[in-house]
C-alpha positions as CSV (number, residue, x, y, z in Angstrom):
1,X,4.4,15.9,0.0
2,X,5.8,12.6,0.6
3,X,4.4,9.1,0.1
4,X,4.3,6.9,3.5
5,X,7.1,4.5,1.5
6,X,8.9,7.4,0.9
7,X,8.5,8.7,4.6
8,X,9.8,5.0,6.0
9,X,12.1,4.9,3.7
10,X,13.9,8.7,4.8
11,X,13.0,7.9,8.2
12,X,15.2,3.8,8.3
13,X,18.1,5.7,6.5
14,X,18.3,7.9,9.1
15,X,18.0,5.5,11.9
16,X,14.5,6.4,13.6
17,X,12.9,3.7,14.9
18,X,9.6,3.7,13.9
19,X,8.1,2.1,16.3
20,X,4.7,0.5,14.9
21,X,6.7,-0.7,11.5
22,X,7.9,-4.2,13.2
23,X,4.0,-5.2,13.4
24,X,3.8,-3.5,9.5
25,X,6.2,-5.4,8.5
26,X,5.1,-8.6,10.2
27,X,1.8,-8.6,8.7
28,X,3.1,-8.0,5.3
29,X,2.3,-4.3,4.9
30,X,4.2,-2.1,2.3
31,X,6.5,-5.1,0.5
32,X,9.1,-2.3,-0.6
33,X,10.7,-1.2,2.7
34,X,10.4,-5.1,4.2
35,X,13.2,-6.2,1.2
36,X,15.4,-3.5,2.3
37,X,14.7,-4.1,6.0
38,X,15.9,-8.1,5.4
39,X,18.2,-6.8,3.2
40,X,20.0,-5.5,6.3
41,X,21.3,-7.1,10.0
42,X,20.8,-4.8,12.2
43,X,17.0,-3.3,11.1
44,X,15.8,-6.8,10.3
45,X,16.7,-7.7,13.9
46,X,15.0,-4.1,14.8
47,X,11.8,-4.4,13.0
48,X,11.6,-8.4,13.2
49,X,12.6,-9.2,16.8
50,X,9.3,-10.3,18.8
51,X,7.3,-7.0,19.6
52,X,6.1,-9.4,23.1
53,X,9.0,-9.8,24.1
54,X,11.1,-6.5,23.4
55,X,11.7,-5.0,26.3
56,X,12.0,-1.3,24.5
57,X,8.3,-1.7,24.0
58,X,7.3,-3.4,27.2
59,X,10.2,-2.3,30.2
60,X,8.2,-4.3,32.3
61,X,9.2,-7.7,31.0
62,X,11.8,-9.1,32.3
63,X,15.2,-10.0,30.6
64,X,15.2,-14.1,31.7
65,X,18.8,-14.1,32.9
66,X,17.9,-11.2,35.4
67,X,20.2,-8.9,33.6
68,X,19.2,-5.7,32.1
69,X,19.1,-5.6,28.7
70,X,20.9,-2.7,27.1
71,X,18.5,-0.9,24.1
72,X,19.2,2.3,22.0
73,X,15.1,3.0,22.0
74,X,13.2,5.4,24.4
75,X,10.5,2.7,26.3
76,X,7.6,3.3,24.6
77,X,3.8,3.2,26.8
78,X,1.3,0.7,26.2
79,X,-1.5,3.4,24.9
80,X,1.0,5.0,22.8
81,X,2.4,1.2,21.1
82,X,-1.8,1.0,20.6
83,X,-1.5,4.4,19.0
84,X,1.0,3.5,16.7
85,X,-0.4,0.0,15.5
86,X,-4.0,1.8,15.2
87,X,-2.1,4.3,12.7
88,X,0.1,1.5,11.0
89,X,-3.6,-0.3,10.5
90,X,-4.8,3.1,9.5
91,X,-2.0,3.2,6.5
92,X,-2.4,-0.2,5.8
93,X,-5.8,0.1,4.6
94,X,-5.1,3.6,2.9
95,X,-7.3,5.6,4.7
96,X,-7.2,9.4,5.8
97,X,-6.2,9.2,9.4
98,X,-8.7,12.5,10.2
99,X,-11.5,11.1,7.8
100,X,-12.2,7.1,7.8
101,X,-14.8,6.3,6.6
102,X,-17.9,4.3,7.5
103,X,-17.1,0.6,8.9
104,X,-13.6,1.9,8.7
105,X,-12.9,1.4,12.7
106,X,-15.1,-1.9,12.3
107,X,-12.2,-3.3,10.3
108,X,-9.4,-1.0,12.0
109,X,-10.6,-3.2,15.6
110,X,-10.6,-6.4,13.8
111,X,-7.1,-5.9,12.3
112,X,-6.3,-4.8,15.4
113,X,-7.8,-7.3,17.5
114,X,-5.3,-9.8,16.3
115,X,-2.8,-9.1,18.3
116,X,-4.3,-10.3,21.4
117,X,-1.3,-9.3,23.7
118,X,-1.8,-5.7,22.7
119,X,-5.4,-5.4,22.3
120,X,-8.7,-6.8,24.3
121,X,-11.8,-5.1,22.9
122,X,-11.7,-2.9,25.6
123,X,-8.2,-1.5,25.2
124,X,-9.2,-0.8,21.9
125,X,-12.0,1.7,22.8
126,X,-9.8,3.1,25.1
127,X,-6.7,3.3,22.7
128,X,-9.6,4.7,20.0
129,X,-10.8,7.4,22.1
130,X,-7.6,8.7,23.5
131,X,-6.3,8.8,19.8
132,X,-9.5,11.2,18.9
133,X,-8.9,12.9,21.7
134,X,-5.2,13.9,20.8
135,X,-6.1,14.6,17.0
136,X,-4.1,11.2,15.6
137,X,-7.3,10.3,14.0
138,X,-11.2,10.4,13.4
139,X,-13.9,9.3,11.5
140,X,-15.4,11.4,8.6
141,X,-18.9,11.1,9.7
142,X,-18.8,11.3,13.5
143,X,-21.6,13.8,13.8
144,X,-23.8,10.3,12.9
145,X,-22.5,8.7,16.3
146,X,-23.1,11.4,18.5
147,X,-25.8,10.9,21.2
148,X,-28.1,14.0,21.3
């Protein structure tokens, strides 16, 4: 089994875009793959452009000279770029997507709650529970929140 490096790693050699890694990388998360990203031109402008502003991750923003903008990347929906930056938080903080722990998602929303033009508190619940509801992740003791 691979180490997430070690995944990132395989996966910028071979020229996936990863789509949550720019926000990763901006907030300073696994130091390894960020020298080799500014070690090179073209994935430092990848992962480092402004995720606000790239029109691959939100079509609906408009280029400012009313041209489109050419991009290599399949557009990417909001609830899935939520996805992704819940499960880049999620690797951040080394936890077991399927099995976080307790006051896990208390510090997976605040993490997450920093990006303001992503997340409102609300988008987060609704980010949260459509990423339980697709198996990307879960807490270990969810029997304890259930309502009887």
């Amino acid at each position: 089994m691979f180490s997430l490096d070690e995944w990132l790693d395989w996966a910028i050699t071979y020229n996936f875009k990863v789509n949550w890694l720019g926000y990763a990388l901006t907030e300073g998360f696994f130091p390894e793959i960020t020298r080799k990203v500014k070690a090179d031109e073209i994935l430092k402008r990848r992962y480092f452009s402004s995720i606000d502003d790239a029109p691959e991750i939100f079509p609906d923003v408009a280029d400012p000279s009313g041209r489109q903008k050419n991009t290599t990347f399949v557009n990417v929906g909001r609830r899935e770029q939520q996805r992704d930056v819940i499960l880049a938080v999620i690797a951040a903080l080394n936890f077991d997507p399927l099995q976080i722990p307790d006051g896990g998602k208390a510090a997976i929303r605040k993490a997450c709650l920093t990006r303001p033009k992503l997340f409102t508190s609300d988008s987060f619940d609704h980010a949260w529970k459509n990423g339980v509801a697709e198996g990307f992740f879960k807490l270990a003791n969810r029997e304890k929140y259930i309502s009887k």
